[in-house]
Steps between C-alpha positions, in 0.01 A plus 500: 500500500420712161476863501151615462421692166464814714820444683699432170315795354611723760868308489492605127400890540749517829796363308443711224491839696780440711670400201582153650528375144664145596205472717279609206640298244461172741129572495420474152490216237809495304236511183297756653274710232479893580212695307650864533315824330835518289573126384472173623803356698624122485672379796579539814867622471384759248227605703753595817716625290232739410415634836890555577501775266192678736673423811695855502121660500309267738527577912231227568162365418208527692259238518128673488345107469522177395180304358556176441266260274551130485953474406467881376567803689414871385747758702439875513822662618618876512842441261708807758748675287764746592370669156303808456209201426563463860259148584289364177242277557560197347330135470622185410332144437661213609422135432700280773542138359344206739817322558731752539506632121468899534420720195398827434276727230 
């Protein structure tokens, strides 16, 4: 039985903070499209590779909500850093592919 978009959302966020990054990387579409402030990103592996470099910074994210909208999924999430940023409030749009395909922007 298929994940629901708020479960792989979740997934997604949870991989990423507990820097689970084979998890993470088996959650996204090897083509995946990432629309950053800095630049867009191109891939999946490039994407990961990406978040490794914040892994020495990140303790965890925490999941404020999830609001989910036909296969899309908005998730608010307190990004908790062992910086003097401490947690920063972050957001990320996700568009979760009908048959399986997962991307992100």
């Amino acid at each position: 039985m298929p994940a629901s978009i708020r479960e792989t959302a979740r997934d997604y966020n949870q991989a990423f903070g507990d820097g689970d990054f084979e998890r993470l990387q088996s959650l996204l579409h090897p083509d995946l499209v990432f629309g950053g402030a800095a630049k867009e990103i191109h891939g999946a592996a490039e994407y990961v590779a990406g978040l490794r470099r914040l892994a020495p910074a990140i303790i965890r994210n925490e999941v404020r909500t999830i609001l989910v909208e036909g296969n899309q999924a908005f998730v608010l999430y307190d990004f908790v850093t062992d910086t003097p940023a401490g947690a920063v409030l972050s957001g990320e749009l996700l568009t979760i592919g009908r048959n399986g395909d997962r991307r992100t922007w």
